[in-house]
ZADO-1210 file (C-alpha; in nm, 4 decimals, padded with zeros to 6 digits):
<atoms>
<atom x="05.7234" y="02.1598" z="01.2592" code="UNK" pos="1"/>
<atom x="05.7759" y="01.9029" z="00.9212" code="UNK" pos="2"/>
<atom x="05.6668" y="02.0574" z="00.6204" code="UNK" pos="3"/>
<atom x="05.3549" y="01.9800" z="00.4656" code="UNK" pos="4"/>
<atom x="05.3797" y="01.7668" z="00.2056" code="UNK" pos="5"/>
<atom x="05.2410" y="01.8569" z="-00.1526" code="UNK" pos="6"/>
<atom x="04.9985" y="01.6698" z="-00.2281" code="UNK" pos="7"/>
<atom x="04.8541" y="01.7443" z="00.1479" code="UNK" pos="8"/>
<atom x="04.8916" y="02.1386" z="00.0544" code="UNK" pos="9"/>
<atom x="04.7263" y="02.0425" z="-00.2984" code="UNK" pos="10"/>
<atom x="04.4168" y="01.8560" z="-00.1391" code="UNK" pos="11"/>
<atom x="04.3780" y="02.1451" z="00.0806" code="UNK" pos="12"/>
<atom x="04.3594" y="02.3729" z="-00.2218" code="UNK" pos="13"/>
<atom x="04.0764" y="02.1308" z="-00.3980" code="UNK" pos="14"/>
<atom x="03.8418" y="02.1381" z="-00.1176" code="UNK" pos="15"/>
<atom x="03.8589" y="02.5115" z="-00.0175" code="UNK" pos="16"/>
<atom x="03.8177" y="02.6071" z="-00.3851" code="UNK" pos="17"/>
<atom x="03.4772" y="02.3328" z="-00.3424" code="UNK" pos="18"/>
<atom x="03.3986" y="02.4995" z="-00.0655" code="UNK" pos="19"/>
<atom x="03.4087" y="02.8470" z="-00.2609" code="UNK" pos="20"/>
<atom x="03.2451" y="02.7297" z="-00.6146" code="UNK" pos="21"/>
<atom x="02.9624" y="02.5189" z="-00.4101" code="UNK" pos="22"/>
<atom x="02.8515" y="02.8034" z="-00.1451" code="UNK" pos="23"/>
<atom x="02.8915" y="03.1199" z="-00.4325" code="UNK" pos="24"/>
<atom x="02.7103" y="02.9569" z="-00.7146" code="UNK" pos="25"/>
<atom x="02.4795" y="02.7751" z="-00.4919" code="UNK" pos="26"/>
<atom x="02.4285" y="03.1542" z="-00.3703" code="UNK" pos="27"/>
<atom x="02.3647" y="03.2584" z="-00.7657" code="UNK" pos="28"/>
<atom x="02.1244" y="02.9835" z="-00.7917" code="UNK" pos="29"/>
<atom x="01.9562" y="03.0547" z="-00.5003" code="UNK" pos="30"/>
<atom x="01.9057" y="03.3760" z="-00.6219" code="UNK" pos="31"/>
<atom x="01.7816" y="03.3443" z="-01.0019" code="UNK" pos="32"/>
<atom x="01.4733" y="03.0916" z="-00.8191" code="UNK" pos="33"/>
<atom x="01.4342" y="03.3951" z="-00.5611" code="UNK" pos="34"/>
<atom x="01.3395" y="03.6324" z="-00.8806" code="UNK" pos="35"/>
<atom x="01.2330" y="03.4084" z="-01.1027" code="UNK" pos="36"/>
<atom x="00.9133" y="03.6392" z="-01.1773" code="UNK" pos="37"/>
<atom x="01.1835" y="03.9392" z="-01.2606" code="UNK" pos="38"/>
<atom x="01.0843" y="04.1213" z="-01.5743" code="UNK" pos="39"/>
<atom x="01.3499" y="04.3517" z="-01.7621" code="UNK" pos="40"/>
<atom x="01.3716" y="04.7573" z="-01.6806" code="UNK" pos="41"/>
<atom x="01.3151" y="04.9154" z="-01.9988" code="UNK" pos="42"/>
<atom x="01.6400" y="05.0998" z="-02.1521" code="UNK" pos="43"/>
<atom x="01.8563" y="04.9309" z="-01.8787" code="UNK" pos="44"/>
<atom x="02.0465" y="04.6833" z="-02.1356" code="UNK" pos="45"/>
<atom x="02.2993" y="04.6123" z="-01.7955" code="UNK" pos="46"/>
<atom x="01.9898" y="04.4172" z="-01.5954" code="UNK" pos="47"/>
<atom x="02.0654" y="04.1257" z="-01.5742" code="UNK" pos="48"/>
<atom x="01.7662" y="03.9901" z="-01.3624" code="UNK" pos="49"/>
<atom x="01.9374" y="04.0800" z="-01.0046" code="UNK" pos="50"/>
<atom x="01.9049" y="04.3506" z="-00.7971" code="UNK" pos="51"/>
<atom x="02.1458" y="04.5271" z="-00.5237" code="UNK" pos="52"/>
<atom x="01.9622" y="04.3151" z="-00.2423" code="UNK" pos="53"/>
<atom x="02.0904" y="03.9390" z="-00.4585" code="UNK" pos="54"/>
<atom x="02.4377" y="04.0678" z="-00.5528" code="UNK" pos="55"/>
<atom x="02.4662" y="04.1907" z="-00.1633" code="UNK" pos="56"/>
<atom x="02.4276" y="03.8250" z="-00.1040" code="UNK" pos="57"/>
<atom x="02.5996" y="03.6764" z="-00.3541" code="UNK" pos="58"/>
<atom x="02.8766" y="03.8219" z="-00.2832" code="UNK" pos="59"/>
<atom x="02.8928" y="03.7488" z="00.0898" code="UNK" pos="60"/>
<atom x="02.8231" y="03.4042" z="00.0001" code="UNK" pos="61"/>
<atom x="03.1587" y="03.4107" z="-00.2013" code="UNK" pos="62"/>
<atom x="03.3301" y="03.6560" z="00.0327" code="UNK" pos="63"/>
<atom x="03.2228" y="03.4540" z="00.3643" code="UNK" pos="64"/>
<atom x="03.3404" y="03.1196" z="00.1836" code="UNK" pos="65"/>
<atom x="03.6840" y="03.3173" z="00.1531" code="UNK" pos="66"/>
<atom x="03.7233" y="03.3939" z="00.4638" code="UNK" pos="67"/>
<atom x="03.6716" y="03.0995" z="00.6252" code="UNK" pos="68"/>
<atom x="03.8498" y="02.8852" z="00.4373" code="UNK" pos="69"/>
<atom x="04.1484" y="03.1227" z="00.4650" code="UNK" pos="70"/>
<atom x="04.0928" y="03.0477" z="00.8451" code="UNK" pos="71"/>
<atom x="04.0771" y="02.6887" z="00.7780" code="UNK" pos="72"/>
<atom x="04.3262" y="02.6262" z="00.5346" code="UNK" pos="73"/>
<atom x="04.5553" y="02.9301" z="00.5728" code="UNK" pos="74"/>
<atom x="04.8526" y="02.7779" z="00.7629" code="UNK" pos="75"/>
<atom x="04.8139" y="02.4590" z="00.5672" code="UNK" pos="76"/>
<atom x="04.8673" y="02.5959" z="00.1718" code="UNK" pos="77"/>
<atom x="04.7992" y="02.9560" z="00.2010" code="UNK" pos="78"/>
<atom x="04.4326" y="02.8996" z="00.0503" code="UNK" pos="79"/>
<atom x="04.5062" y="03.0399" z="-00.2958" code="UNK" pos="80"/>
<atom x="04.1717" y="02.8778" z="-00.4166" code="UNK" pos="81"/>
<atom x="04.2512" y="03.0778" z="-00.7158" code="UNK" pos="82"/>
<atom x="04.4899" y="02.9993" z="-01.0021" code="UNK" pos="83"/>
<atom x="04.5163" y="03.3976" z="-01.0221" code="UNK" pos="84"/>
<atom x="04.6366" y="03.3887" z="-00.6765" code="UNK" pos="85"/>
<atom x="04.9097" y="03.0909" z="-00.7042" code="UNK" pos="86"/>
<atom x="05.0405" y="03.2330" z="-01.0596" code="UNK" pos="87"/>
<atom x="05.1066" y="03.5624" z="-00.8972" code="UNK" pos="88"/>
<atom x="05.2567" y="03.3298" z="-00.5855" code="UNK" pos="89"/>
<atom x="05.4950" y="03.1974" z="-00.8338" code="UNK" pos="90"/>
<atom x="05.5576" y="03.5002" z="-01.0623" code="UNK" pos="91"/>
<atom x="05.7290" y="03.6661" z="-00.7011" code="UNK" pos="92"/>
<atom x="05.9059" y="03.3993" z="-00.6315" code="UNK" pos="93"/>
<atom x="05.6782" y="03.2590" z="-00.3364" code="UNK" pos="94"/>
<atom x="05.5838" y="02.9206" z="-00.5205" code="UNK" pos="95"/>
<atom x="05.7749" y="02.6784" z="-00.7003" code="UNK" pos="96"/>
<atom x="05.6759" y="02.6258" z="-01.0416" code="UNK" pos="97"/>
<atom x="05.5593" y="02.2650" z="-00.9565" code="UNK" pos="98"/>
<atom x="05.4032" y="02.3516" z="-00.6184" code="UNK" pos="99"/>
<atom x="05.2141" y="02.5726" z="-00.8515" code="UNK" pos="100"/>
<atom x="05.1172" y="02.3182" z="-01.1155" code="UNK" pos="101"/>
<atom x="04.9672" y="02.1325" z="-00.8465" code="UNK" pos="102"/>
<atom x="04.7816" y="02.3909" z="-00.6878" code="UNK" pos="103"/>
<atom x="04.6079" y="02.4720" z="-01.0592" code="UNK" pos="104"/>
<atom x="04.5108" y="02.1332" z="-01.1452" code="UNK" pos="105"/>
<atom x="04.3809" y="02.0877" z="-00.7865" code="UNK" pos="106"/>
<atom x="04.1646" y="02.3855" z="-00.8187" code="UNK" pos="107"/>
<atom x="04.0244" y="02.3453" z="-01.1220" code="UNK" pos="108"/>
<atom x="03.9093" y="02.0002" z="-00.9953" code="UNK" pos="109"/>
<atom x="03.7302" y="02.1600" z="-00.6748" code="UNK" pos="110"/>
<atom x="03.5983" y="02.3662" z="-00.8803" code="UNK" pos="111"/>
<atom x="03.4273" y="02.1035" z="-01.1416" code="UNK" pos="112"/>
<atom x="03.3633" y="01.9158" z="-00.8447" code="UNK" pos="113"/>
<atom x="03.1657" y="02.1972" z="-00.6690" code="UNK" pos="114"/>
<atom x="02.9519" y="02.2414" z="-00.9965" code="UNK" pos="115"/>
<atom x="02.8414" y="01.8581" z="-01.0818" code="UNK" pos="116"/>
<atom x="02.6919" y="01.9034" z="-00.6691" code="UNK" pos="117"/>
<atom x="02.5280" y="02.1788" z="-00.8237" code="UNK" pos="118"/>
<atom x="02.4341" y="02.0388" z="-01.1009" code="UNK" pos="119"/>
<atom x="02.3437" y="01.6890" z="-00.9330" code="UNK" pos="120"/>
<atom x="02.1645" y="01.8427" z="-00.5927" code="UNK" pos="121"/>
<atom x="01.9764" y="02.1458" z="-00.7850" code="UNK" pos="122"/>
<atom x="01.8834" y="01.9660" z="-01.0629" code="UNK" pos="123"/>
<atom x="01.6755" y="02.1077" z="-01.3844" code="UNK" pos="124"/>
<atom x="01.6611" y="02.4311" z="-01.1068" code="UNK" pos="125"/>
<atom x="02.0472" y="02.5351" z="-01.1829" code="UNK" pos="126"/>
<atom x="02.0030" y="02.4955" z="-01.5902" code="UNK" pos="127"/>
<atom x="01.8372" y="02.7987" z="-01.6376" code="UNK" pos="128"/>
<atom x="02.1587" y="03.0189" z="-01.4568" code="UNK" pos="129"/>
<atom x="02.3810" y="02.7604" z="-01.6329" code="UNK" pos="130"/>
<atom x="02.4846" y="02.6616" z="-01.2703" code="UNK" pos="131"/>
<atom x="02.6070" y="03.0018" z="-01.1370" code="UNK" pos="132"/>
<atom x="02.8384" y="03.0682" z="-01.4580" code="UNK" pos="133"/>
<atom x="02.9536" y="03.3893" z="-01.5175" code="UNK" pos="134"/>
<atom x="02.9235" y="03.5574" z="-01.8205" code="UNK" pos="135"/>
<atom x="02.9242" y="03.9106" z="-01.9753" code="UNK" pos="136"/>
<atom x="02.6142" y="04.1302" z="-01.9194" code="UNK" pos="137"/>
<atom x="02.4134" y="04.2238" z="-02.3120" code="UNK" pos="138"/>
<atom x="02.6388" y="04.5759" z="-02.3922" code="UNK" pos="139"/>
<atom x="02.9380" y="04.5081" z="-02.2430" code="UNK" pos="140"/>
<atom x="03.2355" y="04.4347" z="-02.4526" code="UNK" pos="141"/>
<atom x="03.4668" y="04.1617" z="-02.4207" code="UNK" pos="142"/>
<atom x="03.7971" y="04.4375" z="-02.3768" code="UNK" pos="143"/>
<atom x="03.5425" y="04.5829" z="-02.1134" code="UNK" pos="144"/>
<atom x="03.5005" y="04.2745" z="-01.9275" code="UNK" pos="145"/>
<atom x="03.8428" y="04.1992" z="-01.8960" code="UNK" pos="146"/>
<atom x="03.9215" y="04.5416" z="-01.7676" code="UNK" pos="147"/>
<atom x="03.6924" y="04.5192" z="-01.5146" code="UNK" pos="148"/>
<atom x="03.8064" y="04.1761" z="-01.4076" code="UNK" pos="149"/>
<atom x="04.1068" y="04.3015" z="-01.4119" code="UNK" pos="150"/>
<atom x="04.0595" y="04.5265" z="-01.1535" code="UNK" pos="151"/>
<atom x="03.8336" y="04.3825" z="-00.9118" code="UNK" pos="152"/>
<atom x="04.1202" y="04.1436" z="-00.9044" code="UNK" pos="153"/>
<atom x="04.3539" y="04.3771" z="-00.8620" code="UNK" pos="154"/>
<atom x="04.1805" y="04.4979" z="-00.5323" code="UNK" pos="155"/>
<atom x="04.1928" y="04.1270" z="-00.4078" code="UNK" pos="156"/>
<atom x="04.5062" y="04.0406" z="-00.4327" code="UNK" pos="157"/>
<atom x="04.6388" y="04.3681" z="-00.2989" code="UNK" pos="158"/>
<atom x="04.4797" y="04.3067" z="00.0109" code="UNK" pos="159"/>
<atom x="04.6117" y="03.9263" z="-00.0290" code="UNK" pos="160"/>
<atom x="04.9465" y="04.0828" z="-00.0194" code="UNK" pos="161"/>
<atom x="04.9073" y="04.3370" z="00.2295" code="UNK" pos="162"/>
<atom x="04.7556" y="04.1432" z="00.5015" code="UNK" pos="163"/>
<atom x="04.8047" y="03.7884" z="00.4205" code="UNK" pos="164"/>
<atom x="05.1746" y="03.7913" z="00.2883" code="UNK" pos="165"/>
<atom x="05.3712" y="04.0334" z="00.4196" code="UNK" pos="166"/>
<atom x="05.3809" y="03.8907" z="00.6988" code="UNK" pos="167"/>
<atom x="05.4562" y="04.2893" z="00.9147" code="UNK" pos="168"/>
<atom x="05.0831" y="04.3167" z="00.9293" code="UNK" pos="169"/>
<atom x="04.8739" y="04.2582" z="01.2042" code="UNK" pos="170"/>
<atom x="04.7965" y="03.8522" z="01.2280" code="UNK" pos="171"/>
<atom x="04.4693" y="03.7242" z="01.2705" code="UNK" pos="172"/>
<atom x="04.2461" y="03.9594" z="01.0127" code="UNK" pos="173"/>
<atom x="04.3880" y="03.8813" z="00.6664" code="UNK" pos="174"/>
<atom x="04.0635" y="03.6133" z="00.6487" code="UNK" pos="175"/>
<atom x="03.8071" y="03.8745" z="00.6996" code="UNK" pos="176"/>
<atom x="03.9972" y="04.1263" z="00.4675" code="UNK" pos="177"/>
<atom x="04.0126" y="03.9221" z="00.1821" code="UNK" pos="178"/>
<atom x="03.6908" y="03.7811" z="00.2049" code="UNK" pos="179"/>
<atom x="03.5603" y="04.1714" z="00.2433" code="UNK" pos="180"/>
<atom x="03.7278" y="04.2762" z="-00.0627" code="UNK" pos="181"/>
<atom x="03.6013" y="03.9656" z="-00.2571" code="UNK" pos="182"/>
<atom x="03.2167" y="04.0539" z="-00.1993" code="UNK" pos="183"/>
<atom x="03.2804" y="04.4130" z="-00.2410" code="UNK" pos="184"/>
<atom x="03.4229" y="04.3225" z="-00.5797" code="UNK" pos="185"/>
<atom x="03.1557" y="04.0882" z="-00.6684" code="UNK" pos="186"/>
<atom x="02.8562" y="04.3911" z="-00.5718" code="UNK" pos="187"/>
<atom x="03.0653" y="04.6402" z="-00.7639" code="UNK" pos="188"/>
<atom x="03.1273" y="04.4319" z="-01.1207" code="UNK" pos="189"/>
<atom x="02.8836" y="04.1137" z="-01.1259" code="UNK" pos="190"/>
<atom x="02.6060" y="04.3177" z="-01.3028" code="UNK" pos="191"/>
<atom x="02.8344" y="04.3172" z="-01.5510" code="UNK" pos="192"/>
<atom x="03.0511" y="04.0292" z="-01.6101" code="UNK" pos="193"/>
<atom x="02.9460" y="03.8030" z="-01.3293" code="UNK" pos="194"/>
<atom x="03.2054" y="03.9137" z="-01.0745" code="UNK" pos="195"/>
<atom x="03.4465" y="03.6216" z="-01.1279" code="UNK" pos="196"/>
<atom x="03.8083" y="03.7131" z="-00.9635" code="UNK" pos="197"/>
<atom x="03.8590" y="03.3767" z="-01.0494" code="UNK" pos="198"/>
<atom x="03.9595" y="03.1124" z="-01.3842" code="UNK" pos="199"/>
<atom x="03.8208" y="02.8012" z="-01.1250" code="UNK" pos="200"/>
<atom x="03.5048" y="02.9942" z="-01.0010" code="UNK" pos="201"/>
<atom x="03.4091" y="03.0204" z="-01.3686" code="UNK" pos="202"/>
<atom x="03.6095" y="02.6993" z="-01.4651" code="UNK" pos="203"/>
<atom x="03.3340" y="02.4709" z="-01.2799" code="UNK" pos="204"/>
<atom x="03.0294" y="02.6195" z="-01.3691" code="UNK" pos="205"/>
<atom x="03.1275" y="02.6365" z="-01.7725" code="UNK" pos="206"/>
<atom x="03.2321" y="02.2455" z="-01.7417" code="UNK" pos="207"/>
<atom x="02.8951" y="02.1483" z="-01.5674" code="UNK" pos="208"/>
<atom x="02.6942" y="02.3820" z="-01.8499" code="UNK" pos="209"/>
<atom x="02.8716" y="02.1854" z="-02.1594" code="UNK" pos="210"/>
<atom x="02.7655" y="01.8501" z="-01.9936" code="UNK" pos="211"/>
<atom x="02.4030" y="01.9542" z="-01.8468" code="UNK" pos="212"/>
<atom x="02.2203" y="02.2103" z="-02.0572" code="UNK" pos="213"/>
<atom x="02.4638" y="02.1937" z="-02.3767" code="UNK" pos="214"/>
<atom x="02.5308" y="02.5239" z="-02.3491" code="UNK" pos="215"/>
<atom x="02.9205" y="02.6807" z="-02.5041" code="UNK" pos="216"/>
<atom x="03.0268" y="02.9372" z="-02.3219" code="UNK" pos="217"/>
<atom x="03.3879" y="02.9042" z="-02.3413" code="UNK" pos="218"/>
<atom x="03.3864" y="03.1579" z="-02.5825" code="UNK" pos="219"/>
<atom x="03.3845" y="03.3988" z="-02.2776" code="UNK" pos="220"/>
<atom x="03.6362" y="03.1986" z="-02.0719" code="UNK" pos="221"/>
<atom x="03.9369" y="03.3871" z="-02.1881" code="UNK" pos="222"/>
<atom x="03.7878" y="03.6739" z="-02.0102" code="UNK" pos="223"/>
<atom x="03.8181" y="03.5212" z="-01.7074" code="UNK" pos="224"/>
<atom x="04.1644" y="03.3672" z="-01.7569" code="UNK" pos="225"/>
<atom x="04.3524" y="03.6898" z="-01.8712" code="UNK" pos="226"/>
<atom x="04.1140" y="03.9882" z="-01.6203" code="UNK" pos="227"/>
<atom x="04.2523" y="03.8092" z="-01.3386" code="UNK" pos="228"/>
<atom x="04.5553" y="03.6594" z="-01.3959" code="UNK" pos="229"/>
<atom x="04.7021" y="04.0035" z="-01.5044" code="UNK" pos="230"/>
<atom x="04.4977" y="04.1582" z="-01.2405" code="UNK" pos="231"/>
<atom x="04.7103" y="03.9580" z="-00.9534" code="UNK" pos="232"/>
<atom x="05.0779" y="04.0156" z="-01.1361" code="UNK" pos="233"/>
<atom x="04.9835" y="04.3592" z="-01.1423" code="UNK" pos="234"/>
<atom x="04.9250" y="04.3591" z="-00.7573" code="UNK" pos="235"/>
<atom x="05.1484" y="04.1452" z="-00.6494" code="UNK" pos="236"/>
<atom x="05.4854" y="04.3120" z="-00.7986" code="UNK" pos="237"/>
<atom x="05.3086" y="04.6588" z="-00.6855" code="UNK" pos="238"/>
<atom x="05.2946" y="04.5529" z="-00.3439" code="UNK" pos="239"/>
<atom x="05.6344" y="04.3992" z="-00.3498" code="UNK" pos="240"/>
<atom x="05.7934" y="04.7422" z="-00.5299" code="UNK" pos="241"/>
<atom x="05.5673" y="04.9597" z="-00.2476" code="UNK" pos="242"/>
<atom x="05.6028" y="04.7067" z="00.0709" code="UNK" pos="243"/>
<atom x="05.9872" y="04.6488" z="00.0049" code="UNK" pos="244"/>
<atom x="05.9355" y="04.3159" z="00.0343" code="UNK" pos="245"/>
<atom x="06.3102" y="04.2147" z="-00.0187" code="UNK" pos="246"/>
<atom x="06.2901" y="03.9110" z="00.1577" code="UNK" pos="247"/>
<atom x="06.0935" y="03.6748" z="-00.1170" code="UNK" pos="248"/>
<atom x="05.8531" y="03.4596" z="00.1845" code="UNK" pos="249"/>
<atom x="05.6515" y="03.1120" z="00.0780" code="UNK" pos="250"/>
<atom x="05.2842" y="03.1886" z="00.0582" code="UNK" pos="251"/>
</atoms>
């Protein structure tokens, strides 16, 4: 079979990463309308208006749209649909540097892409959630945030690696894996910081925010740029130094 060419791999990458940002925000949105009469718990500075019930759904909106786009797009480019992912890709020595350049820029473009929907299809409805952006809960600090970012990422791409790359484990359930350990992440940590995993997931939804309700929350973004990014190198070599992965394979 001929190789897929870049820019086919790269297009692949933009719309899963759509497909992502559009179905988990659209999730978030969905959600602040749901409880739109929520009023604050007393003493519980970590509330941020959502309860177990909307991050449970949230984050099988996000965790679904994983999965199936790894179905979709798997044998195609591997459906990174995360910079995180594709930096840690490279760092191994499973991407080229430029296949990786690509991958970023097309991702970040899904991403903004996916938000202006938002943005355009919700209307005035997605201002008030800034269009599914995440951002850190009131009390948590910004070397908090990062740490947990850091972590729930670390949980992702471990299982990215161990079912999806090394390519000794049993085919067919990396997809549902992946997608499982996304939502899990986003339940456990996006009462606090938003549960990004992610630079594009919170790349889009910042971009449309500056442009619709004037709002500057890139402030926060490196959060969301160092959590996961260091989160994924951290797996990644891990899994290489425990798998014995000696035998460097494309993702």
């Amino acid at each position: 079979m001929a190789e897929i060419s870049l820019i086919k791999r790269s297009l692949a990458e933009l719309i899963g990463t759509y497909v992502l940002v559009f179905l988990g925000t659209g999730a978030v949105v969905t959600a602040a309308l749901l409880v739109k009469g929520w009023t604050p718990i007393p003493g519980n500075e970590f509330n941020v208006g959502f309860g177990i019930s909307e991050w449970l759904a949230i984050g099988l909106a996000f965790g679904l749209a994983i999965a199936v786009m790894a179905y979709v797009f798997g044998h195609i480019s591997g459906t990174h649909i995360n910079p995180a992912v594709s930096i840690a890709m490279w760092a191994t020595g499973r991407l080229p540097l430029m296949d990786t350049l690509y991958y970023i820029v097309a991702q970040l473009i899904g991403a903004t892409l996916a938000s202006l929907s938002v943005a355009l299809l919700w209307g005035s409805l997605a201002t008030g959630n800034n269009f599914g952006a995440t951002t850190m809960a009131s009390g948590v600090s910004y070397w908090q945030a990062i740490a947990l970012e850091t972590i729930a990422t670390f949980f992702l791409v471990l299982t990215i690696m161990g079912t999806a790359v090394d390519k000794r484990a049993p085919s067919g359930f990396a997809g549902l894996a992946i997608g499982f350990v996304a939502s899990l992440g986003i339940m456990a940590i996006g009462n606090l910081t938003g549960g990004s995993l992610n630079p594009a997931r919170t790349f889009g939804p910042y971009v449309a925010s500056m442009l619709f309700s004037g709002q500057n929350l890139w402030w926060q973004f490196p959060i969301y740029i160092i959590g996961p990014i260091l989160g994924a190198l951290i797996a990644a070599f891990l899994y290489d130094y425990l798998g014995d992965l000696k035998s460097k394979q494309k993702a």
